[in-house]
MARBA-3410 file (N, C-alpha, C, O; in Angstrom, 1 decimal):
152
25.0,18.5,-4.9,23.8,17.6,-4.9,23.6,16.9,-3.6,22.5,17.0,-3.1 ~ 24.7,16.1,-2.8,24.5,15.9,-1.7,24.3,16.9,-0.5,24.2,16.5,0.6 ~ 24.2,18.1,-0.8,23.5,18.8,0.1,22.2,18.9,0.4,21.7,19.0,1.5 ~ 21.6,18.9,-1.0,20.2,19.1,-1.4,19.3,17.2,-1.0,18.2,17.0,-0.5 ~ 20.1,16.2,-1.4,19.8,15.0,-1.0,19.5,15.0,0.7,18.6,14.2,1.2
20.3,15.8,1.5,20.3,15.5,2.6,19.3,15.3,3.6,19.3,14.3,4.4 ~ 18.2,16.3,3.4,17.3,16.3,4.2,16.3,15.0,3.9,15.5,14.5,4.7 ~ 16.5,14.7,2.5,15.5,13.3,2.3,16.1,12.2,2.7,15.4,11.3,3.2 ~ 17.4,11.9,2.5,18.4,10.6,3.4,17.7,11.0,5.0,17.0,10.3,5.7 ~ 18.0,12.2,5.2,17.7,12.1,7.2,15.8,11.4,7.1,15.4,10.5,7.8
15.1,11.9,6.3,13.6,11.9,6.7,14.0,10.2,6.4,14.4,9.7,7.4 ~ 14.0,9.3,5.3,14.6,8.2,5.3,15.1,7.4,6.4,14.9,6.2,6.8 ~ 15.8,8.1,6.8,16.7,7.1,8.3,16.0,7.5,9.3,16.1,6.9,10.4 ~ 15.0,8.6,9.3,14.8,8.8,10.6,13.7,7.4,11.3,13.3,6.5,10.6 ~ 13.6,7.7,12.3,12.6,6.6,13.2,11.2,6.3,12.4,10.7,5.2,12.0
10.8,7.1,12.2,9.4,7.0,11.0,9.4,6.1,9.3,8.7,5.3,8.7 ~ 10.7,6.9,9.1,11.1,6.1,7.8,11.6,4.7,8.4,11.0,3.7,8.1 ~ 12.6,4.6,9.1,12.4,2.9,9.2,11.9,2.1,9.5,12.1,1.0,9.2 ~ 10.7,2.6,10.3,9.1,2.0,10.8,8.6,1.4,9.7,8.5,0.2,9.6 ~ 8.4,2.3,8.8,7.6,2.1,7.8,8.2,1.2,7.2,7.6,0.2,6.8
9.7,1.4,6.9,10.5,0.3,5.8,10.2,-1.3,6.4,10.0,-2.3,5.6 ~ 10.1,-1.4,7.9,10.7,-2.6,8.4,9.3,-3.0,8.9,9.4,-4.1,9.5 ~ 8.1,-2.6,8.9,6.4,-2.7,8.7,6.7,-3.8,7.9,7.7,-3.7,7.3 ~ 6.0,-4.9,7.7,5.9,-5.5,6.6,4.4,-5.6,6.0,4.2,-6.4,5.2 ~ 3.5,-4.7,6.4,2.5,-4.6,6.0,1.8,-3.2,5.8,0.8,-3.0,5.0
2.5,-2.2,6.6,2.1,-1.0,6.7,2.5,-0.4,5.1,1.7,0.1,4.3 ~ 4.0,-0.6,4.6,4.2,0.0,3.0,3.0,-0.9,2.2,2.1,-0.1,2.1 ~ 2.8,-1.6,1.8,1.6,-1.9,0.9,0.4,-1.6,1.2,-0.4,-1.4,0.3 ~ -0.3,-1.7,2.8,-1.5,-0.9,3.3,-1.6,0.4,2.3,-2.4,0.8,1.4 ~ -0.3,1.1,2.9,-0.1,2.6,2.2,-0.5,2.9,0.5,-1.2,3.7,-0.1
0.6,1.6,0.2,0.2,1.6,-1.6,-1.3,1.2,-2.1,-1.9,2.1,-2.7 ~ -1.7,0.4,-1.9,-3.0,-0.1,-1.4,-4.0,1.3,-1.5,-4.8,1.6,-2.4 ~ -3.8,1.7,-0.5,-4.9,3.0,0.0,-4.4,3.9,-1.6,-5.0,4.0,-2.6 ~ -3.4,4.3,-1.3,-2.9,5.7,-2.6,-3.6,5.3,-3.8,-4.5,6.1,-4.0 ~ -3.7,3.9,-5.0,-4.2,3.9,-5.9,-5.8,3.6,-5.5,-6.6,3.2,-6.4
-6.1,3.7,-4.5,-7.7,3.0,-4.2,-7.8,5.0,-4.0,-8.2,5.6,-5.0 ~ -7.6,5.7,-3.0,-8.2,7.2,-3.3,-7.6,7.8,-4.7,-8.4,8.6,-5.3 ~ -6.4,7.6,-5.2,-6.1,7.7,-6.4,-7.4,7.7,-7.6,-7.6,8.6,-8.4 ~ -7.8,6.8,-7.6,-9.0,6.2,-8.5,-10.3,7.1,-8.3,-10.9,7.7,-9.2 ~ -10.7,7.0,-7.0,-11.6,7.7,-5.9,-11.8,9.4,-6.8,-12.7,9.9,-7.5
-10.3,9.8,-6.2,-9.8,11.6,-7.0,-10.2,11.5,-8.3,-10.8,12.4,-8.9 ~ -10.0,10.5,-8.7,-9.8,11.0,-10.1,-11.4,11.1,-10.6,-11.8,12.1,-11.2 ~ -12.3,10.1,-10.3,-13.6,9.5,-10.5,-14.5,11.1,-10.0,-15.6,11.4,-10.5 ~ -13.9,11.7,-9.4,-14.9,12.8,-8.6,-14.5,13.9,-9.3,-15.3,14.7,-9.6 ~ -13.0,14.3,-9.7,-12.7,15.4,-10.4,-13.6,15.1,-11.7,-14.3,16.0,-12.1
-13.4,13.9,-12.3,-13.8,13.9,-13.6,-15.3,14.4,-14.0,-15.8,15.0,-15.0 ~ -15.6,13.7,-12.6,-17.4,14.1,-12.6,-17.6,15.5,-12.9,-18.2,16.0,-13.8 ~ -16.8,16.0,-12.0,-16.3,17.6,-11.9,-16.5,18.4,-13.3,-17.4,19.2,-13.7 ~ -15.2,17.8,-13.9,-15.1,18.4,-15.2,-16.0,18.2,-15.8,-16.6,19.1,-16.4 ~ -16.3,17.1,-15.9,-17.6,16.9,-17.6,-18.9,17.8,-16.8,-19.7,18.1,-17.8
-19.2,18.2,-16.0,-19.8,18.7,-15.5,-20.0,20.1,-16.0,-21.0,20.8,-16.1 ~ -18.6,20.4,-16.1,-18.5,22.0,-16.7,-18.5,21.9,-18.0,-18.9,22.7,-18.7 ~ -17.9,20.8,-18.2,-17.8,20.5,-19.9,-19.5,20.6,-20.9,-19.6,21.0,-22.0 ~ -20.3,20.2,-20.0,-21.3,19.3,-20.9,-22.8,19.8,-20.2,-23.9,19.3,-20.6 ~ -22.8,20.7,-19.2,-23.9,21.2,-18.4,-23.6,22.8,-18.4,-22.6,23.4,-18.7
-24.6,23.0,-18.1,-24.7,24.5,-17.6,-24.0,25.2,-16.6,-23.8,24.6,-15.6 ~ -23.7,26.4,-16.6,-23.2,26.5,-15.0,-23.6,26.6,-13.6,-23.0,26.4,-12.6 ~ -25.2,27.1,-13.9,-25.5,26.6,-12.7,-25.4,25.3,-12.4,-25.0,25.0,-11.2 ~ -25.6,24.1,-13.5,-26.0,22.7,-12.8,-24.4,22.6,-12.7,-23.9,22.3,-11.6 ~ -23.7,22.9,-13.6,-22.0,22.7,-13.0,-21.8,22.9,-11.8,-21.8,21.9,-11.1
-21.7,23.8,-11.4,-22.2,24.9,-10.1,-22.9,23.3,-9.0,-22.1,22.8,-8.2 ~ -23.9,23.1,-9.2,-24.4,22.7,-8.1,-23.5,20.8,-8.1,-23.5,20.1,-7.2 ~ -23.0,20.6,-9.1,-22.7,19.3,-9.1,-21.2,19.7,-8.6,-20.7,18.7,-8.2 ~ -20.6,20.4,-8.6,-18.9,21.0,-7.9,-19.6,21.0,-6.6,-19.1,20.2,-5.8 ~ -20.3,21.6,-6.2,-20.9,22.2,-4.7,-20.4,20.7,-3.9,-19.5,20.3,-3.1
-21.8,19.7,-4.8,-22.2,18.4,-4.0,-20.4,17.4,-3.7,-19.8,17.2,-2.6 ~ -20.0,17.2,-4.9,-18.8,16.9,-5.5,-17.2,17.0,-4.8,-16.3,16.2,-4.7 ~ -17.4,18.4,-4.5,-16.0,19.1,-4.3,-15.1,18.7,-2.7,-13.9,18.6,-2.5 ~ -16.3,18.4,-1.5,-16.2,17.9,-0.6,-15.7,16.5,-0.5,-14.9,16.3,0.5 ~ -16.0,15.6,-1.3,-15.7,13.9,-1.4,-14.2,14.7,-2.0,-13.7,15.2,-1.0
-13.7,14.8,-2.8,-12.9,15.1,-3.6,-11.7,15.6,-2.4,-10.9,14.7,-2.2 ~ -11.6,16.7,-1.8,-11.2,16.9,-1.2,-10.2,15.8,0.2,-9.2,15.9,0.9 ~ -11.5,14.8,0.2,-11.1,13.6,1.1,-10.6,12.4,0.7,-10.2,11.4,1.3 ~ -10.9,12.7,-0.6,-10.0,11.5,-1.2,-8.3,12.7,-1.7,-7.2,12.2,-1.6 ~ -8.4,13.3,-1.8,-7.5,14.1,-2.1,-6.0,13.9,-0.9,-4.9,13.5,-1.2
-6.6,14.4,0.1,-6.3,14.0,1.5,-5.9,12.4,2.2,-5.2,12.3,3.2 ~ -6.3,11.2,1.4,-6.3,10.2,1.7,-4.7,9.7,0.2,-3.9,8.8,0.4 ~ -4.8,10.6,-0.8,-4.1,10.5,-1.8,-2.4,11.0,-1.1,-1.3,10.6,-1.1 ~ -2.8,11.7,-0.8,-1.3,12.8,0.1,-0.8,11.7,1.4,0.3,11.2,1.5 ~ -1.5,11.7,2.0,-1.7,10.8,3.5,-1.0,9.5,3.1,0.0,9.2,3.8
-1.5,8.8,2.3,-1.0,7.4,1.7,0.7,7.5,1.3,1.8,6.9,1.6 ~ 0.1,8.7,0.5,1.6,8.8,-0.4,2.9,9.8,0.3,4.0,10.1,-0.1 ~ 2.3,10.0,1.4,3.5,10.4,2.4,4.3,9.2,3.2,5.6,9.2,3.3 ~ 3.2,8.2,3.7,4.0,7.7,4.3,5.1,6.7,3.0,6.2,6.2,3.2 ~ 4.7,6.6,2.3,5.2,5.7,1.1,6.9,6.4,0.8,8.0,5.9,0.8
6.4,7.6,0.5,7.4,8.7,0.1,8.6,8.7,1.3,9.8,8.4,1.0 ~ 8.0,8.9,2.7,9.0,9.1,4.1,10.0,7.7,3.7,11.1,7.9,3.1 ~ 9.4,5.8,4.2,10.3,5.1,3.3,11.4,5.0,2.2,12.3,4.2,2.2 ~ 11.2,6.1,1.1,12.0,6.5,0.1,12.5,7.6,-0.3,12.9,7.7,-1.5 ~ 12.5,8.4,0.3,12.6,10.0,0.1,13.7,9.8,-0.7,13.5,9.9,-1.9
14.8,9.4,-0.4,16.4,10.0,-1.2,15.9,9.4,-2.5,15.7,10.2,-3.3 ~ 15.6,8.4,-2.8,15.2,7.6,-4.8,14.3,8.2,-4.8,14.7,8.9,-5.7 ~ 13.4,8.6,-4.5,12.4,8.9,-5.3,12.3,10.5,-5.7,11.7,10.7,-6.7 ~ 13.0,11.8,-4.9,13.6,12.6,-5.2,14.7,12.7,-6.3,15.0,13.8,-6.7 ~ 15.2,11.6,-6.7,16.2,11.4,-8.2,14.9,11.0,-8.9,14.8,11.5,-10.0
13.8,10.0,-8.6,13.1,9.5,-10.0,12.7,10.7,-10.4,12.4,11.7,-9.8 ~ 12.8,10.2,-12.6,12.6,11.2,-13.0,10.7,11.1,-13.2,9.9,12.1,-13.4 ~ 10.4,10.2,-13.0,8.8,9.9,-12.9,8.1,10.3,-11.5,6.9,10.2,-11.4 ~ 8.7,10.6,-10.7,8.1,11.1,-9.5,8.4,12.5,-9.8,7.4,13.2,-9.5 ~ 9.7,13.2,-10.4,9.6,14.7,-10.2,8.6,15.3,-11.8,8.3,16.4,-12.3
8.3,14.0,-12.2,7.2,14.4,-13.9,5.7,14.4,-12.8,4.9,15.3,-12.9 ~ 5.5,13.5,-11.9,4.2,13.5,-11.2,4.3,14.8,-9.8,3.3,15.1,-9.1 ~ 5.2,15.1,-9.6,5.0,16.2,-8.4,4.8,17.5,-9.4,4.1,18.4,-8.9 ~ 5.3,17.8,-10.5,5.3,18.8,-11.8,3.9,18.5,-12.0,3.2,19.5,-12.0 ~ 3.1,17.2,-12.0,1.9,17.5,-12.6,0.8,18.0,-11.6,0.0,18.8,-11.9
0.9,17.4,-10.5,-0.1,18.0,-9.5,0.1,19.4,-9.3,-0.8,20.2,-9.0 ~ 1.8,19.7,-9.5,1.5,21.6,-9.5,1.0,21.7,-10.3,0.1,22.4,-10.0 ~ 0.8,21.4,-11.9,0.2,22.3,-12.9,-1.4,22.3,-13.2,-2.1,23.0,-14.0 ~ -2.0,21.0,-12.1,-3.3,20.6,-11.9,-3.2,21.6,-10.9,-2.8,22.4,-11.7 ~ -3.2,22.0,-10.0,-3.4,23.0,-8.9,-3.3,24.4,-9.2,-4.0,25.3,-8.6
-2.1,24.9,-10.4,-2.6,26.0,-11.0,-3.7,26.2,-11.9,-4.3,27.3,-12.2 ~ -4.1,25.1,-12.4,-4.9,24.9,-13.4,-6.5,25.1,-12.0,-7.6,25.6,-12.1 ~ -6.2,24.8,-11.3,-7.4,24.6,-10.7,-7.5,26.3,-10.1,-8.7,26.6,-9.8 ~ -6.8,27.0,-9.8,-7.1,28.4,-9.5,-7.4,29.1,-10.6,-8.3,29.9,-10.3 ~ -6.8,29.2,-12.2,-7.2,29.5,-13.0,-8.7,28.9,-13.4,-9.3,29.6,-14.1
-9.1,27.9,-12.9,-10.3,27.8,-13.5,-11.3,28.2,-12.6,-12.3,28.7,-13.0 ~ -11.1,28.0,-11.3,-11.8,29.1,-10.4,-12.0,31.0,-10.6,-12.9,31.8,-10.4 ~ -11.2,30.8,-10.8,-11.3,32.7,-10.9,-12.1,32.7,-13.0,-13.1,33.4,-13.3 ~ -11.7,32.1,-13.8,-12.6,32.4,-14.8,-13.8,31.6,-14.6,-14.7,32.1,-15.3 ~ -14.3,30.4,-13.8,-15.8,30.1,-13.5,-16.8,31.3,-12.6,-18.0,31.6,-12.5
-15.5,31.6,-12.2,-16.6,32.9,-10.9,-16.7,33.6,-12.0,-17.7,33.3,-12.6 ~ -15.8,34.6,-12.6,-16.2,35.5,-13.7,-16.6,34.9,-14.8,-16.2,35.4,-15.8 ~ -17.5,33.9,-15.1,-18.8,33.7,-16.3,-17.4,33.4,-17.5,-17.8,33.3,-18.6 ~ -16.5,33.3,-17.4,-15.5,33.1,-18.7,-15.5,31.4,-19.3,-14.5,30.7,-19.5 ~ -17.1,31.0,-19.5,-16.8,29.7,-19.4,-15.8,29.1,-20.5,-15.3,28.0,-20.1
-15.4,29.6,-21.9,-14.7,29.2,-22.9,-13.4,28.7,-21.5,-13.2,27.5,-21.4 ~ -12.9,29.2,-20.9,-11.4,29.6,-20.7,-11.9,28.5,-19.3,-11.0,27.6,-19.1 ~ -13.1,28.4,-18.4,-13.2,27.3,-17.6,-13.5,26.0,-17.9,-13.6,25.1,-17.0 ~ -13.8,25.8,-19.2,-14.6,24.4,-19.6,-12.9,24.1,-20.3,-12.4,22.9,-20.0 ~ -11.9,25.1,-21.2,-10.5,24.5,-21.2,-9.9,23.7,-20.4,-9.4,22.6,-20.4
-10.2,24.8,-19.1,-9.8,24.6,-18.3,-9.9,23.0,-17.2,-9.2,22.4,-16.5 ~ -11.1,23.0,-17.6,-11.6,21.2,-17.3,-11.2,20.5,-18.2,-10.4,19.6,-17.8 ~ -11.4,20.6,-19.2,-10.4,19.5,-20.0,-9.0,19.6,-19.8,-8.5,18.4,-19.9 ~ -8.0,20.8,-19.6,-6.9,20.2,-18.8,-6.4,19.4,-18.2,-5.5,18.7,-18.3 ~ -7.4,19.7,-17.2,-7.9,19.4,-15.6,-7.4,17.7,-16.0,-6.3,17.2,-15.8
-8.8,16.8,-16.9,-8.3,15.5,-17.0,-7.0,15.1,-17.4,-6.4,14.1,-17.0 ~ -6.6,16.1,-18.3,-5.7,15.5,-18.7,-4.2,15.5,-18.0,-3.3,14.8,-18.4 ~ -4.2,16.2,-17.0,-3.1,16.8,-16.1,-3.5,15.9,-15.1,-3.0,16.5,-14.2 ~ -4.1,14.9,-14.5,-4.3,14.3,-13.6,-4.5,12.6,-14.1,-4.5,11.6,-13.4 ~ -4.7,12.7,-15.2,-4.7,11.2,-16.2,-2.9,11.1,-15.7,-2.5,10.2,-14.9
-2.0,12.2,-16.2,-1.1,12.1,-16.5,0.2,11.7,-15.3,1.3,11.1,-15.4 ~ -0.5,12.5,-14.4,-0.1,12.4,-12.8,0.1,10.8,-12.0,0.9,10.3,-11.3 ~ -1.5,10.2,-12.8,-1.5,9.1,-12.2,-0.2,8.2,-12.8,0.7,7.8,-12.1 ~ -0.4,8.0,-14.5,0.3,7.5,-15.2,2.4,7.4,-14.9,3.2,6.5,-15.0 ~ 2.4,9.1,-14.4,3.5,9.1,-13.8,4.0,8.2,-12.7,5.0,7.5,-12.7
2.9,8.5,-11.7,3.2,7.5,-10.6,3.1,6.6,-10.8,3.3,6.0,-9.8 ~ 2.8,5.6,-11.8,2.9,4.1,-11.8,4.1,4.0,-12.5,4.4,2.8,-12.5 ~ 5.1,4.8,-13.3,6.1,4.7,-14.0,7.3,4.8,-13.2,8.4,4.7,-13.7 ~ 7.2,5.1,-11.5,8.0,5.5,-10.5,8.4,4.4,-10.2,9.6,4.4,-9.9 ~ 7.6,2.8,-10.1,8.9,1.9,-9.7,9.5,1.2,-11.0,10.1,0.1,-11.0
9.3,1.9,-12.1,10.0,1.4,-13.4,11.2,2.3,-13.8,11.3,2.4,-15.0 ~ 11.9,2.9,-13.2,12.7,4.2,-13.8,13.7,4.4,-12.4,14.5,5.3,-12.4
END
């Protein structure tokens, strides 16, 4: 187990992780930003989904088009935030069992999101409109995780 710990103790001690620890404003900037594009993602996916949920697919179609770009930048601001948060704690938060339930859920939102790509291009809407209601519920769940990470 301390082998596998290792490389997140070094990213931890390294010059970046103690920056950030010994910042006294930079780690909550960071937290700060993560639940503000957090909210952001989630707000623009959702659009997303009910979109497929509850419209047609062209207008689905055209509301992902407009949509998918913001999403991506809040996506990006979501990672970004929560990197540097992460570099600060790498060794705990690689044991929390709520951080490895929320890194579990963003993979299965990201499979879920190629699965519903390949059945929206092929017209399979039953199996893409599931597939959006997933969608919320695997990123409701993501979030929820991450707030249960400094409880655990």
């Amino acid at each position: 187990m301390e082998l596998l710990l290792a490389p997140f103790e070094a990213l931890e001690q390294s010059e970046l992780g103690l920056s950030i620890r010994n910042a006294h404003l930079l780690y909550p900037i960071a937290n700060v930003t993560h639940v503000i594009c957090v909210i952001i993602f989630f707000a623009l996916v959702a659009s997303m989904d009910m979109a497929v949920l509850r419209r047609t697919p062209e207008e689905a179609k055209a509301t992902i088009r407009r949509v998918r770009p913001f999403a991506f930048i809040a996506f990006f601001g979501v990672v970004g935030a929560g990197a540097v948060m992460f570099t600060a704690e790498a060794s705990a938060l690689v044991k929390n069992p709520a951080f490895l339930a929320k890194v579990t859920a963003i993979v299965v939102a990201g499979l879920n999101l190629m699965m519903f790509s390949k059945a929206f291009a092929a017209g399979r809407l039953w199996v893409a409109r599931t597939s959006a209601l997933l969608s919320m519920f695997v990123w409701i769940f993501a979030a929820a995780a991450g707030r249960g990470i400094a409880y655990l």
